[in-house]
N, C-alpha and C positions, 0 to 999 in steps of 0.2 A: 423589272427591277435589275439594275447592272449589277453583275459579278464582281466583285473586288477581285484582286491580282492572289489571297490566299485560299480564296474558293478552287479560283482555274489550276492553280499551281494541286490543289488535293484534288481535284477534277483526274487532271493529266499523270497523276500518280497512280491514283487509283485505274485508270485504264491501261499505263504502264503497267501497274504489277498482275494485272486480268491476263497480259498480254506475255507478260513471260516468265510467270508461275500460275497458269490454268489452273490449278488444284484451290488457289485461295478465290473463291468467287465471292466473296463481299469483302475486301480488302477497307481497312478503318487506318490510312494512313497517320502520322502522326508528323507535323507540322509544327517547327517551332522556333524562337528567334534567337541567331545565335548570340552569346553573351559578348563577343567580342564582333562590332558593325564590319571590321574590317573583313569577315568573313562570309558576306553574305547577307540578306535580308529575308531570308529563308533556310532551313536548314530541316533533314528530317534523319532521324539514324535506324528509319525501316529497313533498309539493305539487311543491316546486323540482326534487328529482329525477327527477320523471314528465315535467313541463312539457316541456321542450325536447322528448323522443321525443311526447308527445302533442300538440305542437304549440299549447299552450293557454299563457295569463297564467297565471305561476306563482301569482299573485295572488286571480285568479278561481278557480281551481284548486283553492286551499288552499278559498276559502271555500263551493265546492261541497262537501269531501269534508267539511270539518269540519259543516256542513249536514246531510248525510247520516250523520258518525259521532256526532253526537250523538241525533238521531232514532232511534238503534241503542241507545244507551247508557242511554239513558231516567236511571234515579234511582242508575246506578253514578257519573255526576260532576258538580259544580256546575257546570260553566263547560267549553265548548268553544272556544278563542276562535283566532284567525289572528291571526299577527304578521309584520311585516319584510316581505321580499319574496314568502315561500311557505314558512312556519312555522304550525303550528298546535300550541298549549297545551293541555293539559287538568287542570283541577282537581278536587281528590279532595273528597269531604265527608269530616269527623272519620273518621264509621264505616268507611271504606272505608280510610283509613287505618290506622285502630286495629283492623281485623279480621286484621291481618298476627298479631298476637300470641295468640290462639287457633289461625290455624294452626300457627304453631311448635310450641305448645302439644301440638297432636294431631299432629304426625309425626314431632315431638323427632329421632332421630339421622336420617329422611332427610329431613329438611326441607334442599332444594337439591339433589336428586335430580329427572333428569327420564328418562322414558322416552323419548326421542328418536331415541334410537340402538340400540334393544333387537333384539338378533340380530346384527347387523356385528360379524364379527370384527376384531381389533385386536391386532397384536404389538408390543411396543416393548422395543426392543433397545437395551440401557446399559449402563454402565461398561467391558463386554468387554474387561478387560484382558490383557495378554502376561502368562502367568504367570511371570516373570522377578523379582521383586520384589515389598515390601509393597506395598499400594494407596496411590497418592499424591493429596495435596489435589486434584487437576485430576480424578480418579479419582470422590473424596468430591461434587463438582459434579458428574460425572454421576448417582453415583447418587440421588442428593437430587434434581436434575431427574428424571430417569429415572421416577422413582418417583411422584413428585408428579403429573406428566404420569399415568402409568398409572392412576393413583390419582381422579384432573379425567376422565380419561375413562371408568371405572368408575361414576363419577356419574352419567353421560350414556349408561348402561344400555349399549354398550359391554363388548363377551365379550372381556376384556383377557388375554394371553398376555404376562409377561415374559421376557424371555429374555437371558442372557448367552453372548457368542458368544467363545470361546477361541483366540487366537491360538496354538496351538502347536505350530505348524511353523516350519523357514524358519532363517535366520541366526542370529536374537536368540534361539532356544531353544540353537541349537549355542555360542551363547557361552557360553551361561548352564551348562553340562554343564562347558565348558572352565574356565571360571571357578572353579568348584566343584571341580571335581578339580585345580585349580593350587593352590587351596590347602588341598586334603587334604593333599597332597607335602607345603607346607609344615609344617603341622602333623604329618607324619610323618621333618621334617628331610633331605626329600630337595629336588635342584633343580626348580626350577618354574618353566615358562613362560608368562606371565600373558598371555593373549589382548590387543590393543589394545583391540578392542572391548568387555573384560571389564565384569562388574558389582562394582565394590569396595567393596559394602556390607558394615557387619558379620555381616550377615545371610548373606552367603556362607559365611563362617567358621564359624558355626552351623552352615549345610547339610554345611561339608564335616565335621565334627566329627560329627552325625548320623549322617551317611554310614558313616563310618569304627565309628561305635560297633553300627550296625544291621544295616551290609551286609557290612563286612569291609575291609580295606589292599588289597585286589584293585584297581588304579584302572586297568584294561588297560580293561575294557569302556564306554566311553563313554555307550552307549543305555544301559546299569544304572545310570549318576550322571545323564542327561537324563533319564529317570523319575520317581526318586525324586526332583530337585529339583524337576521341576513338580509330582508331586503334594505333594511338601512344603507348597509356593509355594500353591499351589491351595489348600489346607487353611487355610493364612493366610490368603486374601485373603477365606475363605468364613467364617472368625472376624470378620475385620475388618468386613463386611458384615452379620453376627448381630449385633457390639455396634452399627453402624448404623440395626439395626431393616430392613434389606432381603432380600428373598427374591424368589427366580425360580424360574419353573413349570419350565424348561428349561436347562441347560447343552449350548452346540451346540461341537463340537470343529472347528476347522479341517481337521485332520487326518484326519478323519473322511471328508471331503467328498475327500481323497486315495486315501483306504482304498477307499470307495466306486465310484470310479470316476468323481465327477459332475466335476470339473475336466475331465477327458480328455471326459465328454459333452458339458460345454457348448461347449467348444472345437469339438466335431464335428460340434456344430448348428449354431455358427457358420458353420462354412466352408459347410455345407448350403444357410444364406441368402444366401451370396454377398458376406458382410458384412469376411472378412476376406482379404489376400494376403500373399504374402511379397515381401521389399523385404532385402537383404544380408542375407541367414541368418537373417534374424528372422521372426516372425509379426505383423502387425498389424492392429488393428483398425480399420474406418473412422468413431472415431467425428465425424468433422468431417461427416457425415451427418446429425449428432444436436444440433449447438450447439458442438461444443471446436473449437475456433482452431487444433488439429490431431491427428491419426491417431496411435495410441498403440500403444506393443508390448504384443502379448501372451505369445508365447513369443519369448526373448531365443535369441540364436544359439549360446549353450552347453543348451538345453533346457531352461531353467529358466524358467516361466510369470512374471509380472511379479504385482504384490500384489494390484489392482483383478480380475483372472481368477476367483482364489478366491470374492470377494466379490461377483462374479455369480453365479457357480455356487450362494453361498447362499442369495443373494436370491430364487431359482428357486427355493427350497426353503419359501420365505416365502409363497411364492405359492402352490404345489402345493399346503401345508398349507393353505390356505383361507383366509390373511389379503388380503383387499381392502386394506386398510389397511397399511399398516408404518412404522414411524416409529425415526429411528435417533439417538441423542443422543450424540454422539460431538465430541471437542475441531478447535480451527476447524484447526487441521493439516489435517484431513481434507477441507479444504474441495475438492482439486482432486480427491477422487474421486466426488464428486455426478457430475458428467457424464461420466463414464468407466462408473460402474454401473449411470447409468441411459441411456446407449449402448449396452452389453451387453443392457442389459436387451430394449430396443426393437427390436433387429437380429434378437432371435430371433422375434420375430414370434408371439407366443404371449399377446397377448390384456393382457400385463402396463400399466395405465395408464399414461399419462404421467405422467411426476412423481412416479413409484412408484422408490422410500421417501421419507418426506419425510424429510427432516434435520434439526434442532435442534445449531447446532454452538454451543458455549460459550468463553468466552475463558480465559485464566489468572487463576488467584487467586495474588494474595502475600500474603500469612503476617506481619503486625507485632505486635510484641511490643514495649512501653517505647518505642514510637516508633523502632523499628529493624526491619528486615523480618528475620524468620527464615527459612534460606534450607537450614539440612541438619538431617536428622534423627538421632538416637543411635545409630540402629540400617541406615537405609537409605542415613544418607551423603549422599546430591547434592543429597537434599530431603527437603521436610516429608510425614510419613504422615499418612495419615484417624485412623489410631488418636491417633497425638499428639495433634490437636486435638481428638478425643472424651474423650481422657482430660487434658486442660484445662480444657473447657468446657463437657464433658457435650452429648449426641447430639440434646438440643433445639433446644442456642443452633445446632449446625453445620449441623447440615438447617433451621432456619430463615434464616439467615445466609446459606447457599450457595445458595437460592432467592429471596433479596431482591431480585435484580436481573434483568436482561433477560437471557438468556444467552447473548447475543453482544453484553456489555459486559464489559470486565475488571472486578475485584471486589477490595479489597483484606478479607480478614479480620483484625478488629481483637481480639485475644487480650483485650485488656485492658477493650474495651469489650462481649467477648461474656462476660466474669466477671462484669461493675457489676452491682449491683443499681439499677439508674437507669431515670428514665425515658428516658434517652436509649439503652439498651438495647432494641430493637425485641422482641424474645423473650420477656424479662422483663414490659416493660408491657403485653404482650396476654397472658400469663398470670399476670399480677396483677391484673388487671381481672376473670379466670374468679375466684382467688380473692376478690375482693371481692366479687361474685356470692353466691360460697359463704357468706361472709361474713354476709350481708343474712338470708338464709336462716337461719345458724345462729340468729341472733337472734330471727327471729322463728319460731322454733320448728319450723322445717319441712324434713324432711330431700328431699335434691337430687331424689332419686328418686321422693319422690312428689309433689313442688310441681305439676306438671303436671297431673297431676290433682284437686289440692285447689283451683287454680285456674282452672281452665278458663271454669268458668260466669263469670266474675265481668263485674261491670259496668266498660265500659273508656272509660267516658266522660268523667270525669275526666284524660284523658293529653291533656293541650290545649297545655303548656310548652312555652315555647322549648327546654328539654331533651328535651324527648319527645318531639318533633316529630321532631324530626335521625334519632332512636334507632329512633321508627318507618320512617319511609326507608330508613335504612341498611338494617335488618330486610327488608325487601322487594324491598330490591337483589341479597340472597345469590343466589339462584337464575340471574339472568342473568349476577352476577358469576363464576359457576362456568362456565354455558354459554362463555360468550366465553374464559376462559381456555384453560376447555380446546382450544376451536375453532380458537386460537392458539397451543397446546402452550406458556402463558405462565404458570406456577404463581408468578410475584411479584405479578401482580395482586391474590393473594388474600391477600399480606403488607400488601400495601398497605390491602387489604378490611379486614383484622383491626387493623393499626394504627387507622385513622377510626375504626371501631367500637369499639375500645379506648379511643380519644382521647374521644370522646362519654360514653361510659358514665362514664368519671374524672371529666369534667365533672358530671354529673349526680350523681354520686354526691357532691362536695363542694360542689355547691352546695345539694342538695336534700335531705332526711329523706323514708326509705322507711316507717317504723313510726310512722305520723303518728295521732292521736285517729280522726280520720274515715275509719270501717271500707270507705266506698266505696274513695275515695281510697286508702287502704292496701293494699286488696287488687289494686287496676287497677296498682300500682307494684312490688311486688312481683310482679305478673304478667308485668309489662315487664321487671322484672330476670330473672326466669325464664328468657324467650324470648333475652334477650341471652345470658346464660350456654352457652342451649342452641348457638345458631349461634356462640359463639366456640369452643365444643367440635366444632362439625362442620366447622370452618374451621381448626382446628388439626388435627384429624385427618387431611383432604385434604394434609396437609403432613409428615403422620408424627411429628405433635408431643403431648404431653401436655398437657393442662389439669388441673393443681393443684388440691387443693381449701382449700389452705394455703399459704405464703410465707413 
């Protein structure tokens, strides 16, 4: 596979700095594009970073290494140059820039694919909802994060496992039985006592209806209506997830980890390390050992374990199975049981890292509609479902939409602006841009699937525009912009990738003609369009979106 121009450029750093600060033997240069073109198409301000531990002028520094990294570089760049205090620039020639679009060319769907991480296993565990209810929008961010994440890290060659972890044990399933059988009564015109903590969705009403029409008017047995309404529930949430487009290698049952015995183990290995005491009738654990501001119960003084228990006990189970890795996308609620899990986790003394699982915790989305926020759903009552918004705005605008932002910034979704056909619709204008791709193509006679090959050879010397400049950049950005997201479990980064590179290509396309007299010319432009096409389809992909070939 050919080397792009920012490989050899971190290649020839990294052997520069081997070469004249020996003390740093795995040097992890840092590579990146300056904000202003005029300055380079490469820029890195390692000089400054080494200086102080090397004890040398960040100055002199810079212009040793850039000394040495060009010497390396030989005819990959025109210009090596030092800037500021311990900056160093490097400029590309045309060819070095314009040879990004032959590679596209020749890897088409994995071009941004890197072998990096080939063998580490990787679980990531999302949405996990209580099967108590439809899936709700806060549900829909996870699994749009969830996914995307799995997805950034499947690139990164990464042996990804998804998994959904089922809450159903515990209180919130007992209500939900209660719930359902109050109003079967009803519906059989008998009295009925409605739990406080009930679920008064219309969807209850359904279940109990179900119920009565499947199972029978028998409402003695409680475990026979907490069954069938989770597996009901479960059957829902796992439609509402097929028209999402999401899928899991694993469903893991809470109850399981009861069935099994592994709560009562982990507890037992606990006290084995010395980690927990009793303190008034209760169990606890020490996690103020571990970072919490204080010691937490584990078993309550009526025997009932406390919620963070279970979710050690699974975590060990993340582990045993071979994930090094674990990463958990869960709403920022959850934020006070990071240190609780990973307390558990480190008492037992079993090798598990520090910092093991990492978290990704996401804020609330509200729901606006006509400039009004839509706040209950038809069917679920106290709020908005994933299906609703899927069946408003169709499953590209909401998985792109629910991945725009940082996921621990609130998000408002805007109903009206995820319909517009505008460019101020984020979703739209980066898969109007693939159609206009398509577009170019139909014209000039060449179908999507073979362009790649009809242009490969072509002469690319011609792509010298101020439009074409940008479009090659960007083009050569995909690959690191995939590394870093993923690295950051940050899948808006690659919204924002596809918008620039959307924004670009529009440009180009109304200010420029592709099907021009001059067969050179002609054919190096439509090459460029090709390549564009290609990486806005690998870039919606990572996102679980669709590229149009129409509008």
């Amino acid at each position: 596979m050919a080397v792009d121009a920012r490989e050899k450029i971190e290649e020839a750093l990294k052997e520069a700095i081997r070469k004249e600060l020996p003390d740093v033997r795995e040097p992890t240069p840092t590579l990146e594009r300056p904000r202003n073109p005029d300055h380079g198409d490469f820029a890195t301000p390692e000089p400054l970073n080494l200086a102080k531990k090397a004890r040398q002028n960040p100055r002199k520094l810079a212009e040793a290494l850039a000394a040495s990294t060009d010497a390396i570089l030989d005819d990959v760049v025109t210009a090596v140059e030092t800037a500021g205090p311990g900056f160093i620039n490097f400029r590309l020639p045309p060819a070095e820039q314009q040879a990004i679009v032959p590679r596209v060319l020749d890897l088409r769907d994995r071009f941004g694919r890197s072998d990096t991480h080939r063998g580490e296993r990787v679980i990531v565990e999302f949405v996990s909802a209580n099967p108590t209810g439809p899936l709700h929008v806060g549900h829909g961010r996870q699994a749009a994060l969830g996914d995307a994440i799995a997805t950034l890290l499947e690139w990164q060659s990464y042996a990804v496992s998804r998994e959904f972890y089922y809450n159903d044990a515990g209180a919130q399933i007992q209500n939900l039985a209660l719930s359902v059988r109050a109003r079967a009564q009803e519906l059989l015109g008998e009295h009925a006592h409605f739990p406080e903590d009930g679920y008064r969705g219309e969807y209850i009403r359904e279940l109990a209806q179900s119920y009565l029409d499947e199972v029978g008017t028998d409402l003695s047995d409680i475990e026979s209506i907490r069954r069938f309404a989770v597996a009901a529930l479960r059957k829902e949430q796992d439609r509402d997830l097929q028209a999402f487009g999401v899928k899991f290698d694993r469903y893991y049952l809470e109850s399981s980890l009861y069935a099994d015995g592994r709560v009562d183990a982990t507890v037992s290995r606990l006290g084995a390390s010395g980690a927990i005491y009793e303190k008034d009738g209760a169990l606890w654990l020490r996690t103020t050992d571990y970072g919490d501001d204080k010691d937490r119960v584990m078993r309550k003084s009526d025997g009932g374990y406390t919620y963070f228990v279970p979710d050690v006990a699974y975590h060990i189970t993340k582990f045993e199975r071979g994930f090094t890795k674990a990463i958990n996308v869960q709403g920022a609620d959850h934020h006070s049981t990071i240190t609780r899990v990973r307390a558990g986790l480190q008492a037992l003394a079993m090798g598990v890292p520090v910092g093991y699982p990492d978290y990704v915790l996401h804020k609330m989305v509200t729901v606006m509609r006509g400039g009004e926020e839509v706040k209950i759903s038809k069917r679920a009552g106290s709020y908005v479902t994933i299906r609703d918004l899927i069946d408003e705005v169709g499953r590209d605008a909401v998985r792109f939409f629910l991945v725009s932002r940082k996921a621990d910034t609130e998000f408002v979704f805007d109903i009206d602006l995820a319909r517009s056909q505008s460019e101020d619709n984020p979703v739209y204008y980066v898969q109007y841009a693939h159609a206009r791709v398509c577009s170019v193509l139909k014209q000039a006679g060449i179908a999507l699937d073979e362009a790649p090959t009809r242009l490969a050879e072509v002469d690319l010397s011609p792509l010298t525009s101020s439009y074409e400049n940008p479009l090659l950049r960007r083009l050569a950005d995909f690959p690191a912009e995939l590394a870093v997201a993923a690295r950051d479990f940050a899948p808006h980064l690659i919204t924002f990738y596809l918008k620039d590179l959307a924004q670009e290509f529009h440009s180009y396309y109304n200010a420029e003609r592709f099907l021009v007299v001059d067969e050179r010319e002609k054919h190096a432009r439509l090459a460029l369009v090709v390549a564009v096409g290609q990486v806005l389809r690998n870039g919606l992909a990572v996102l679980g979106i669709s590229a149009p070939e129409q509008m």
